[in-house]
Backbone bond lengths (Angstrom), bond angles and torsions (degrees), N, CA, C in turn:
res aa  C-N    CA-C-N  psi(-1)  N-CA   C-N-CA  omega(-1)  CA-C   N-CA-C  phi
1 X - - - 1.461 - - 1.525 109.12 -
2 X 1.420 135.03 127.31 0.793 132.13 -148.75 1.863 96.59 -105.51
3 X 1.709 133.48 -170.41 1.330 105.34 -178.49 1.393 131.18 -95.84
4 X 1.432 101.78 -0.01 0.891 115.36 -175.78 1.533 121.07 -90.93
5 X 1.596 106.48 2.56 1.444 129.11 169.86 2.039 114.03 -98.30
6 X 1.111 99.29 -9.98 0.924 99.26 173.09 1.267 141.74 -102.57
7 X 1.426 121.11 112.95 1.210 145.65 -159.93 1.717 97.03 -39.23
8 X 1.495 123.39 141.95 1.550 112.11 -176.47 0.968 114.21 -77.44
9 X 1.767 116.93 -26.06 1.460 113.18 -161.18 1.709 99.86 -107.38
10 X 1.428 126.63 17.13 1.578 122.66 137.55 1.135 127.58 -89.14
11 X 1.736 118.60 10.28 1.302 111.71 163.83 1.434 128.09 -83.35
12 X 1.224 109.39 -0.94 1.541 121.91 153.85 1.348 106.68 -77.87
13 X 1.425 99.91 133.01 1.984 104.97 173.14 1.856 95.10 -131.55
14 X 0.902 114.86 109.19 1.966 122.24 178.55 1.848 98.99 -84.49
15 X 1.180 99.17 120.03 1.129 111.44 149.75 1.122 164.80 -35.63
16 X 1.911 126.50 31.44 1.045 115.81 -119.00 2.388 100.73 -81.00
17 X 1.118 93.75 78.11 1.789 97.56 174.65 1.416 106.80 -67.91
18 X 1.077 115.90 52.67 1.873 102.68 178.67 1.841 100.96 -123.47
19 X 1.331 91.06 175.93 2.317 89.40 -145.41 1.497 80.36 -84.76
20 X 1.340 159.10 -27.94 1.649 146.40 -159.35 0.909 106.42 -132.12
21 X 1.702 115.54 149.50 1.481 117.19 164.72 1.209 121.19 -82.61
22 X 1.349 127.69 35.00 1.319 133.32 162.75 1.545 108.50 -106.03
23 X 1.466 104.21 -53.94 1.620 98.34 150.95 1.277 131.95 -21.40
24 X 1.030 96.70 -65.75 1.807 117.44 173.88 1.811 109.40 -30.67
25 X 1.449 91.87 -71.14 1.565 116.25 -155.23 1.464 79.32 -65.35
26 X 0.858 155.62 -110.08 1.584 167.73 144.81 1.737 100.70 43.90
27 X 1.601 114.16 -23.37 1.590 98.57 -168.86 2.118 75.90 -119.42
28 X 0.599 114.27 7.52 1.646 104.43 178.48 1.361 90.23 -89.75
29 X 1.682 122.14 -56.68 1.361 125.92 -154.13 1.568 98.76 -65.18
30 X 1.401 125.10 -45.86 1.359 129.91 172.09 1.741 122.34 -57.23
31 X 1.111 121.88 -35.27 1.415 137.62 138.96 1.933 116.42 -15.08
32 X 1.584 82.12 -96.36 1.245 108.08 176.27 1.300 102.33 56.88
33 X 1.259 135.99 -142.18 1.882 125.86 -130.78 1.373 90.25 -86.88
34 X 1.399 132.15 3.76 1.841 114.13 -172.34 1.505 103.14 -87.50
35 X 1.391 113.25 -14.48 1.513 98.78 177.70 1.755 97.90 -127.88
36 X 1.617 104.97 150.01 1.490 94.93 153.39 1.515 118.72 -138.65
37 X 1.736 94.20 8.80 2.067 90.48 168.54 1.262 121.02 -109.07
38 X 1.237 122.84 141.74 1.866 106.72 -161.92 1.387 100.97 -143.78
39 X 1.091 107.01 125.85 1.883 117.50 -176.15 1.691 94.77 -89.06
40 X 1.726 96.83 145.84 1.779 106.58 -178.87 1.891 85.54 -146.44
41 X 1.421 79.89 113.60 2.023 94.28 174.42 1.259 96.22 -102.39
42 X 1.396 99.63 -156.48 1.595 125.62 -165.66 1.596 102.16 -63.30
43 X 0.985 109.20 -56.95 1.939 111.89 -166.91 1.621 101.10 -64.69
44 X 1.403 118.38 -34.19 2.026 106.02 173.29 1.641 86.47 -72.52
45 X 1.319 102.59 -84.99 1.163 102.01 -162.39 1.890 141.87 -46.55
46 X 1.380 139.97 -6.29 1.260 151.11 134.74 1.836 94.53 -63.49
47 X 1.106 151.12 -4.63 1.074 147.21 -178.87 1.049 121.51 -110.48
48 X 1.462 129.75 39.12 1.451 136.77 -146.74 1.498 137.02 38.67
49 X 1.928 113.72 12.14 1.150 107.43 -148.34 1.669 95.46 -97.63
50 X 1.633 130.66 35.83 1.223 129.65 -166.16 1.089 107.68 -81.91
51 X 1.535 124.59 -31.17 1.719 128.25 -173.27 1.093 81.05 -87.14
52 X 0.983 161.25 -105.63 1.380 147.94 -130.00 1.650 116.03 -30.04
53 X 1.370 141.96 1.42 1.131 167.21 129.21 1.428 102.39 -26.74
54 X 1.536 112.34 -67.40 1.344 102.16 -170.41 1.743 107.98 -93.15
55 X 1.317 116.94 -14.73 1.878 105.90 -168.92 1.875 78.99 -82.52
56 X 1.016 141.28 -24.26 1.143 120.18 165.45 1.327 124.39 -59.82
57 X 1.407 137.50 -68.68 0.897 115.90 169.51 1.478 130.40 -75.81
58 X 1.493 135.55 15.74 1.018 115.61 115.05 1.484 141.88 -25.73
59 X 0.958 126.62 -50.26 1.777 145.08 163.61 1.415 121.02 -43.82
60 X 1.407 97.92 -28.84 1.413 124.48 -173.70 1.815 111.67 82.45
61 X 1.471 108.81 12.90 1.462 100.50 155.76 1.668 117.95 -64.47
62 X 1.271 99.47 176.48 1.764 104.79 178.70 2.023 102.13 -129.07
63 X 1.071 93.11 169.14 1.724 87.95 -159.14 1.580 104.13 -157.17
64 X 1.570 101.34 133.86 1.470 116.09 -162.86 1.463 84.55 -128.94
65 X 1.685 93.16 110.46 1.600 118.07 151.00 1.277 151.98 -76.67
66 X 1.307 119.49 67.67 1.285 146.79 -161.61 1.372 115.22 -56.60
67 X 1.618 113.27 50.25 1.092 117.69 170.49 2.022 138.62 -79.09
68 X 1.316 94.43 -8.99 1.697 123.14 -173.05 1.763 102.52 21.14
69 X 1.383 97.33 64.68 1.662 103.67 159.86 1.123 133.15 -69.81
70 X 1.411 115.55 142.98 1.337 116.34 -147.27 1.550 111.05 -167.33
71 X 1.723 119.10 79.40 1.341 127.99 -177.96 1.580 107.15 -161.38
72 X 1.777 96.51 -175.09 1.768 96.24 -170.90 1.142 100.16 -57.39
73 X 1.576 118.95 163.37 1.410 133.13 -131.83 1.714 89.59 -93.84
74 X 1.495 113.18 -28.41 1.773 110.04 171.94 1.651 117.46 -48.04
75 X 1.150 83.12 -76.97 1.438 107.03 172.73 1.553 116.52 -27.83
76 X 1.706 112.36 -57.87 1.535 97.56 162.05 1.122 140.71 -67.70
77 X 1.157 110.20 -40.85 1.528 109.12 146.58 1.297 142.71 -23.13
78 X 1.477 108.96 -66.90 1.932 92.17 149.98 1.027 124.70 -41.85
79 X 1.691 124.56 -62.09 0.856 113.78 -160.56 1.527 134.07 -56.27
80 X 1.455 95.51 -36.04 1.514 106.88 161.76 1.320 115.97 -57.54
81 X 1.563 127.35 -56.85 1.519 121.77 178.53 2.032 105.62 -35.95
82 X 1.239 112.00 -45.14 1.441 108.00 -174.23 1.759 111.51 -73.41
83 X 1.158 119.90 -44.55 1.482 128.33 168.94 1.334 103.11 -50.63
84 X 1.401 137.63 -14.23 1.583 112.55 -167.09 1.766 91.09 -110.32
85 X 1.094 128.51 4.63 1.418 119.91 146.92 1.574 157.35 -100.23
86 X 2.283 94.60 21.70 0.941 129.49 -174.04 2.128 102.18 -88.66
87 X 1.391 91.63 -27.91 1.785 100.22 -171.43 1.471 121.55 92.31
88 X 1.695 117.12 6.92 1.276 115.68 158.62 1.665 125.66 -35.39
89 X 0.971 138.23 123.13 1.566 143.46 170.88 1.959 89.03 -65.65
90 X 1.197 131.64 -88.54 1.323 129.80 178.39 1.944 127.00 -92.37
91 X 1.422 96.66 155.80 1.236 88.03 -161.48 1.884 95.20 -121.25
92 X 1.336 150.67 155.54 1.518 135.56 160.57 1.804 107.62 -105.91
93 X 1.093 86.22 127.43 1.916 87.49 151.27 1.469 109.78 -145.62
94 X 1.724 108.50 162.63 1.061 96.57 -172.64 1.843 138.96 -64.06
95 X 0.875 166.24 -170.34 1.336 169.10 133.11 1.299 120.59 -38.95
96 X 1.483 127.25 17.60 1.175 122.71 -168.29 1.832 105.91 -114.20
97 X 1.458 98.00 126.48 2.115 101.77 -171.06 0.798 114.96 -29.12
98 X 1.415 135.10 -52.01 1.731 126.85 -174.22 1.570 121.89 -78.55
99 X 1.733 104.81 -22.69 1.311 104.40 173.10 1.645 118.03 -84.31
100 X 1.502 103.67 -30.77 1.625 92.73 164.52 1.597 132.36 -81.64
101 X 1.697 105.74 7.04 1.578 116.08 -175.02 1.695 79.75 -89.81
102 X 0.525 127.16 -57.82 1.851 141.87 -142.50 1.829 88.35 -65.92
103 X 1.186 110.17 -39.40 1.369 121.84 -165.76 1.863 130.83 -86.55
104 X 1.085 76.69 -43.87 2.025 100.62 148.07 1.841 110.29 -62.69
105 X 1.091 108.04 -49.56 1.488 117.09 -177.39 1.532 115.48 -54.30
106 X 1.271 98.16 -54.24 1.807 116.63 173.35 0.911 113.81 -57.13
107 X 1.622 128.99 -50.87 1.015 136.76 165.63 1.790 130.05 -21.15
108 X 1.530 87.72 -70.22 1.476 112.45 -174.04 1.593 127.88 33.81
109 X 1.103 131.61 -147.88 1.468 115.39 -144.88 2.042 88.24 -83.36
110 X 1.218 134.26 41.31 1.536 113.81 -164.72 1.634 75.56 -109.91
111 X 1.417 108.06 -175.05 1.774 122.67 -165.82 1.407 107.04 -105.99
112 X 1.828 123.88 21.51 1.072 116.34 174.59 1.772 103.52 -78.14
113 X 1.213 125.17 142.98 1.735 129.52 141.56 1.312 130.02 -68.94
114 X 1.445 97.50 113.18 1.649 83.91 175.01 2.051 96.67 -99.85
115 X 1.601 88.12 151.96 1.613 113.74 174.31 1.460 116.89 -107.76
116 X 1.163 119.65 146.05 1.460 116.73 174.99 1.344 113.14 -128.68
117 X 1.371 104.92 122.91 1.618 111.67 -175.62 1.433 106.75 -72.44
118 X 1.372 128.63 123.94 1.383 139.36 157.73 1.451 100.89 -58.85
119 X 1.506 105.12 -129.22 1.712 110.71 172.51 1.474 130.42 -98.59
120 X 1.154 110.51 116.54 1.404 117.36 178.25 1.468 112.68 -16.46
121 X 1.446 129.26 140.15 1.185 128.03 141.41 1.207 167.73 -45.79
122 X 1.219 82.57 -14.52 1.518 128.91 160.28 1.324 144.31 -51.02
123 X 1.926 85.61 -47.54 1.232 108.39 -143.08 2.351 93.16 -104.36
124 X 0.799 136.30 145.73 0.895 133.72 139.90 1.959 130.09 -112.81
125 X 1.935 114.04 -177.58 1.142 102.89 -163.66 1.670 107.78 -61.33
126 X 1.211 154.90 -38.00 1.519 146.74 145.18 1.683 104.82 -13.30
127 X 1.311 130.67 -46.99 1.357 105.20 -154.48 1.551 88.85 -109.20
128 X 1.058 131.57 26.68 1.548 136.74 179.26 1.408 99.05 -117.93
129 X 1.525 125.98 -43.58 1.551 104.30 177.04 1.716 108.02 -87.01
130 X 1.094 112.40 -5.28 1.859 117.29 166.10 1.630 95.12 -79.85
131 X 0.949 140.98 -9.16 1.600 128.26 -170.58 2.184 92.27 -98.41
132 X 1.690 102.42 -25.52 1.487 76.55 -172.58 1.666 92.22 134.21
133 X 1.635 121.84 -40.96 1.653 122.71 -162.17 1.499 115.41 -78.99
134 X 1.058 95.25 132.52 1.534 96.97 176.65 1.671 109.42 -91.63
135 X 1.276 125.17 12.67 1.454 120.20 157.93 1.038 129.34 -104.51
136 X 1.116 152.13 142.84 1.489 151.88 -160.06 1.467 102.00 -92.39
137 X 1.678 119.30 173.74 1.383 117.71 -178.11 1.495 114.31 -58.13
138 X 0.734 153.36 -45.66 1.770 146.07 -135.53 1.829 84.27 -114.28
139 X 1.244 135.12 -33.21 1.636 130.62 179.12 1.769 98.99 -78.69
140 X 0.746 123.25 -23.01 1.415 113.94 -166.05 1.966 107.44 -95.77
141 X 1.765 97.07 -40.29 1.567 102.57 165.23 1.199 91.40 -70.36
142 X 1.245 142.92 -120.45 1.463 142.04 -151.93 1.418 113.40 -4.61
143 X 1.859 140.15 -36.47 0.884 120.24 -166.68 1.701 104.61 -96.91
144 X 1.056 104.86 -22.69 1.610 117.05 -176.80 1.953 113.99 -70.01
145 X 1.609 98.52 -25.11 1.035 115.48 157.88 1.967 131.92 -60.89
146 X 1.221 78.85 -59.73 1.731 87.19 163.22 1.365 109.30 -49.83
147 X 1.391 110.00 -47.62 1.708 94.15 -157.44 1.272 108.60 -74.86
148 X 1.668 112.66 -21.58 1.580 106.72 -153.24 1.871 83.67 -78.16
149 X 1.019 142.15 -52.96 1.523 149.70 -175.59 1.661 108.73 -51.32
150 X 1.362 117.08 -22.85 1.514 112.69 164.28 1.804 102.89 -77.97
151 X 1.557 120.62 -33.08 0.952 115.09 -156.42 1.438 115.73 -92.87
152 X 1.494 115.66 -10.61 1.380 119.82 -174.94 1.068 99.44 118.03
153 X 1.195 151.14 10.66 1.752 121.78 -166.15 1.466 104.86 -94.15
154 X 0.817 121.43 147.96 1.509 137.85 -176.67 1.585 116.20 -71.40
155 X 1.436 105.49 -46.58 1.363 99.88 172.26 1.347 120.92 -155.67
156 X 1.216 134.88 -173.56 1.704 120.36 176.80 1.837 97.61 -143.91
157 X 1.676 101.16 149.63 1.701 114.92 163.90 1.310 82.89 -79.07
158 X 1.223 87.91 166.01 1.647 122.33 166.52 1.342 109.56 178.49
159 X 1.643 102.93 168.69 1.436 91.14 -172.05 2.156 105.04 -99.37
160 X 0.835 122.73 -179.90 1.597 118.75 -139.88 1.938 79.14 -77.07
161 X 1.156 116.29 -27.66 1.361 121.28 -160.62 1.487 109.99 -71.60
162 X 1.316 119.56 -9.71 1.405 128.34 165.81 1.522 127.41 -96.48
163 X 1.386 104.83 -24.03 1.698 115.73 175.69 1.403 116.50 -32.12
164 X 1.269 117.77 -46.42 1.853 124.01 -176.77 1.113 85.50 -57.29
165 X 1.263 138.14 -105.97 1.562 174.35 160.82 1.693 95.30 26.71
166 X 1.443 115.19 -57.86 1.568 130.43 -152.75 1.782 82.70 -89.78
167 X 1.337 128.84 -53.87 1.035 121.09 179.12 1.801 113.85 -26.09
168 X 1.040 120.66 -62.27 1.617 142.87 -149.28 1.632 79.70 -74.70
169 X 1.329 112.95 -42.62 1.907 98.65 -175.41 1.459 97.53 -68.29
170 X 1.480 122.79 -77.27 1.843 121.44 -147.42 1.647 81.51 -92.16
171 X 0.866 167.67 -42.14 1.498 130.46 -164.36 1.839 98.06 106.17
172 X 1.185 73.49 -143.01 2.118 98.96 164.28 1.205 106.25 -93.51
173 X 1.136 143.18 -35.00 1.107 147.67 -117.73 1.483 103.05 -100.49
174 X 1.417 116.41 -25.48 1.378 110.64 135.25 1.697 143.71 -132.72
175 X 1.562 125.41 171.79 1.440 105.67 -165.55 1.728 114.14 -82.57
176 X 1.108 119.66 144.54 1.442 132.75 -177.78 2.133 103.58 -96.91
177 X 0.963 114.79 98.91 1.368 145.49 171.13 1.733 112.78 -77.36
178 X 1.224 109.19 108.57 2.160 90.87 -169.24 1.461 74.06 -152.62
179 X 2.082 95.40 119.84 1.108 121.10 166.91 1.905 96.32 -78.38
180 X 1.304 109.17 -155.75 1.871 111.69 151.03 1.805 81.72 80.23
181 X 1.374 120.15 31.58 1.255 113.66 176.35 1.534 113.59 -86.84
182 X 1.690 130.43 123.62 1.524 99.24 167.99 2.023 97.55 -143.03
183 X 0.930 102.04 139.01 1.418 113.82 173.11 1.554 95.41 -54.45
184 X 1.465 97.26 156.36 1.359 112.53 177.03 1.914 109.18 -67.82
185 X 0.788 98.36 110.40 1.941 100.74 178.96 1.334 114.93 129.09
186 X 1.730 101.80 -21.43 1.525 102.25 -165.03 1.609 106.49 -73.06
187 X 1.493 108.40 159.40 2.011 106.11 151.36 1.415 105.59 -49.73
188 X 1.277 85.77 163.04 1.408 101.96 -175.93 1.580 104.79 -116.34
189 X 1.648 108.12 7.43 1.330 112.24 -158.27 1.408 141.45 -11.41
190 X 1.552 132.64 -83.47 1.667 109.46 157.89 1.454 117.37 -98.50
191 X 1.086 110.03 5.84 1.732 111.49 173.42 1.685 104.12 -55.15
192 X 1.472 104.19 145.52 1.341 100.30 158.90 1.433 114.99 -149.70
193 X 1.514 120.94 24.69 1.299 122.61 161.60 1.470 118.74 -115.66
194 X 1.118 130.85 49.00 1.260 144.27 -153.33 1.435 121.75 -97.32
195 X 1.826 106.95 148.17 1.064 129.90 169.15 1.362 136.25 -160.18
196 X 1.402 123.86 176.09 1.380 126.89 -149.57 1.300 104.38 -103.76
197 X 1.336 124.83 127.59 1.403 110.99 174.45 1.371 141.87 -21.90
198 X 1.579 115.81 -56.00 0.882 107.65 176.63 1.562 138.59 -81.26
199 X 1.295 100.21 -3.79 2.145 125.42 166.22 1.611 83.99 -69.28
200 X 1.527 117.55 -61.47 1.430 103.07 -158.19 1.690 110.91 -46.57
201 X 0.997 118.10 -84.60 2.118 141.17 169.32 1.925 69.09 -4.28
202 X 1.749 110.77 -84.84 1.209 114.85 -138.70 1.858 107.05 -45.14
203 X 1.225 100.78 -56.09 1.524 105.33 167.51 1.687 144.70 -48.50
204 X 1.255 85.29 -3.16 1.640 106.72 -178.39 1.596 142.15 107.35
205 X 1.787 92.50 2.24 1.687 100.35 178.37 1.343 119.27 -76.36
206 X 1.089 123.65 162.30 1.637 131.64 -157.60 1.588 100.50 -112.89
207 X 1.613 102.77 -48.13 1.333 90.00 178.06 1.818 102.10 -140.27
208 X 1.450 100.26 141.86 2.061 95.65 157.04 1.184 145.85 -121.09
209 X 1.520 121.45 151.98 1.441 95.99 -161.37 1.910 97.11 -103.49
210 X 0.979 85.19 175.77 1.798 78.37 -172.80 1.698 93.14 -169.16
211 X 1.289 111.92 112.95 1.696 130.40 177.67 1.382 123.04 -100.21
212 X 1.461 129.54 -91.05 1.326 151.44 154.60 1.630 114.44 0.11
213 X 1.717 93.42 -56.00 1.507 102.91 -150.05 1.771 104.41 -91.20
214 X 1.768 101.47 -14.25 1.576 112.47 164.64 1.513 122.93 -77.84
215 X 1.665 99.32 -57.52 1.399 102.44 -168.83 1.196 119.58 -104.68
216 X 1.476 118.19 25.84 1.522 134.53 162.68 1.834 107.79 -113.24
217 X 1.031 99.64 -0.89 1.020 110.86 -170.92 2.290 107.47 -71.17
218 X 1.473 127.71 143.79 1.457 118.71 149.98 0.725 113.94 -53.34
219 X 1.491 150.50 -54.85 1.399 143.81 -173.13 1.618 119.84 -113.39
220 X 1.288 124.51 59.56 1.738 125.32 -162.75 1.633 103.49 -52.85
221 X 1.148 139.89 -34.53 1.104 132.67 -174.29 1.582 105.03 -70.69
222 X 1.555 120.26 -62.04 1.481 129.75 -157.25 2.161 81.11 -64.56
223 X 1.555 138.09 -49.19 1.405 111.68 -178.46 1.815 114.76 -58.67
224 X 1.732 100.01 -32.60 1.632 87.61 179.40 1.544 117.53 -65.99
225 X 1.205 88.88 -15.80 2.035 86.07 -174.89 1.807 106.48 -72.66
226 X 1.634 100.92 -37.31 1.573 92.34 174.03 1.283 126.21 -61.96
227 X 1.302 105.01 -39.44 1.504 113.38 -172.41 1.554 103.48 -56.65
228 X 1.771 124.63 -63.13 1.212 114.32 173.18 1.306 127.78 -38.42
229 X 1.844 123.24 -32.04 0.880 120.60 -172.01 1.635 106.97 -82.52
230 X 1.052 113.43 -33.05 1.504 136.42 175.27 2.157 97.90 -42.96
231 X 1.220 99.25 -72.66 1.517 106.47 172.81 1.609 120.74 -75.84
232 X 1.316 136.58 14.15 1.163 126.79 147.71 1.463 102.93 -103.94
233 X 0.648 135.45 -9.01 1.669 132.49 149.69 1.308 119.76 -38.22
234 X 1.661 99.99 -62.46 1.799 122.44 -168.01 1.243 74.69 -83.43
235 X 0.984 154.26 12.53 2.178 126.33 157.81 1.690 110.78 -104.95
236 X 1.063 114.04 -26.46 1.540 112.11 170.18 1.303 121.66 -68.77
């Protein structure tokens, strides 16, 4: 989907990181019409929060599965063949050739996206030559980038600080995903490639995810309303 197909107010994706799927349902219902894309990682999801995939989009929300798979290229492949009959809109695995061949494959002609995580957000150049890599952040996204765009992938995370950069490689041609989101005021807690909504939009991301600063939030709806308002700003 290119950006100009994309609806403004699904370029918010909320995070739902909370330990139950009652939790969950409870911060959607509190939500309500300001958001309609909602990321479910490891902590919803190992937590029963996998059906919630589909009573969401039932609702007509859309839903990014933050699973970052990552094995021999068979193996993902099933797994993906089974994930694309949950109704996720996007799917993550990691950036690595055999896991994004394996993952495109699984995929196949159904309307799930698969994403490929470059480098964690997390992570900076210190925790990349402690991992073992001899490329630094922006050499290691850039090359993981290439491959995933020879390989089919639909789109890549990254953190907002690469969007220019990755732009000049895929074009439109694929979507730019940048967790490392924080409103102006928020912690920055373990993020460390970070940015503000509206730099992000301005810089070229398509979509953001933003957790912490929603659903830790006193009022998660009245911050999601800024943030949207925050990014139809950065689109005019």
């Amino acid at each position: 989907m290119t950006p100009a197909e994309i609806a403004p107010k699904d370029r918010l994706i909320v995070a739902l990181d909370v330990p139950s799927l009652e939790l969950a349902e409870a911060m959607v219902n509190r939500l309500g019409d300001s958001v309609t894309f909602y990321k479910i990682g490891y902590r919803l999801a190992y937590a029963g929060g996998l059906p919630l995939v589909g009573k969401l989009a039932d609702r007509g929300k859309k839903v990014f599965l933050d699973l970052k798979l990552h094995d021999i290229g068979n193996t993902v492949t099933q797994g993906v063949e089974s994930i694309t009959k949950l109704g996720a809109t996007f799917l993550t695995v990691h950036a690595y050739p055999q896991t994004m061949k394996g993952a495109v494959e699984g995929r196949g002609n159904t309307s799930l996206k698969i994403l490929a995580v470059t480098v964690l957000t997390s992570y900076n150049e210190d925790d990349l030559h402690a991992a073992g890599y001899r490329l630094g952040v922006s050499e290691l996204v850039e090359a993981r980038a290439q491959q995933a765009q020879v390989l089919g992938v639909d789109g890549l995370v990254c953190s907002p600080e690469e969007v220019g950069s990755l732009r000049k490689i895929v074009g439109h041609q694929m979507n730019l995903v940048t967790p490392g989101i924080r409103p102006a005021g928020s912690a920055t807690g373990d993020q460390k490639r970070i940015m503000t909504p509206g730099r992000a939009i301005a810089a070229g991301a398509d979509y953001l995810v933003v957790g912490r600063p929603v659903v830790e939030a006193a009022d998660p709806k009245a911050v999601a309303d800024a943030i949207q308002a925050e990014i139809a700003q950065a689109l005019d």
